[in-house]
C-alpha positions as CSV (number, residue, x, y, z in Angstrom):
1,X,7.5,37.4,-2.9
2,X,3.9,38.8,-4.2
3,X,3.0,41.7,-2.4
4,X,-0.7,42.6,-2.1
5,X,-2.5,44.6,0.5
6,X,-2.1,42.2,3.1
7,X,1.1,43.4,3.4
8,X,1.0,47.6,2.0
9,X,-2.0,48.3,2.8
10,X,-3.3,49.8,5.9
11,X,-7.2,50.8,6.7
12,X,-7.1,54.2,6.1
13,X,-4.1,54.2,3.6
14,X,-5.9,54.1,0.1
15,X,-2.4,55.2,-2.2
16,X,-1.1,51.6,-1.0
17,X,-4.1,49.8,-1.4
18,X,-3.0,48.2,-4.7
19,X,-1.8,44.6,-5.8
20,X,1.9,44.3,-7.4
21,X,3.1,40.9,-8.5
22,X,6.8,42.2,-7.2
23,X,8.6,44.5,-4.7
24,X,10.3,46.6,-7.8
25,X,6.9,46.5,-9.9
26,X,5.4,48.6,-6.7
27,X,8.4,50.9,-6.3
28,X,8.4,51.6,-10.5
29,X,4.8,52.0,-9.8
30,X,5.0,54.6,-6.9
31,X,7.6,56.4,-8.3
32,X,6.6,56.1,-11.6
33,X,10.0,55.9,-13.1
34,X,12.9,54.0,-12.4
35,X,14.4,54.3,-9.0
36,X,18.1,55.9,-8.6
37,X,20.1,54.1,-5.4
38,X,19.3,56.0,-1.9
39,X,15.6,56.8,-2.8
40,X,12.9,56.4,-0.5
41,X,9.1,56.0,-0.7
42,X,6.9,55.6,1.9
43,X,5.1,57.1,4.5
44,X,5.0,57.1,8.9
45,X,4.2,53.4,8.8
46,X,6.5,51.9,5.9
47,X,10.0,52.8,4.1
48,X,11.5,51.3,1.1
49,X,14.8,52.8,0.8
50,X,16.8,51.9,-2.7
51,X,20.1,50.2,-1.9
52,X,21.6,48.9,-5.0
53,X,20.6,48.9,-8.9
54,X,22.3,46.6,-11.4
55,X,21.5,47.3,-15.3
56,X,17.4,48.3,-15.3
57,X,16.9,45.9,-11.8
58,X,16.6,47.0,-8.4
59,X,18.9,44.4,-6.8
60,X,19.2,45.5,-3.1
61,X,16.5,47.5,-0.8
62,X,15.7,48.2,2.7
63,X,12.2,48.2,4.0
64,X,11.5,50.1,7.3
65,X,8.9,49.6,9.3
66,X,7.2,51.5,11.8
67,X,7.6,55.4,12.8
């Protein structure tokens, strides 16, 4: 899945108004480092929370949305 800011971005959110080619490349990206399991990033309207990590790949994750 490609995520742009059709699906990230919202009008007056400009730190997610940026185009990743996958879910991990814009949590590496956010983060800037590599995730451990249980982190989350997000803000009132969206939640990525880490679930499982295999080797240098985020396997599993859990995307909250809403307040």
């Amino acid at each position: 899945m490609k995520l742009t800011e059709e699906y990230i971005s919202y009008e007056d959110e400009e730190e997610w108004q940026e185009e990743f080619d996958t879910l991990a490349g814009f949590i590496y990206t956010k983060l800037g480092r590599f995730p451990k399991v249980g982190e989350v990033i997000g803000n009132d309207r969206l939640k990525i929370e880490v679930l499982e990590v295999k080797g240098r790949r985020i396997s599993k994750v859990k995307i909250y949305l809403g307040g």
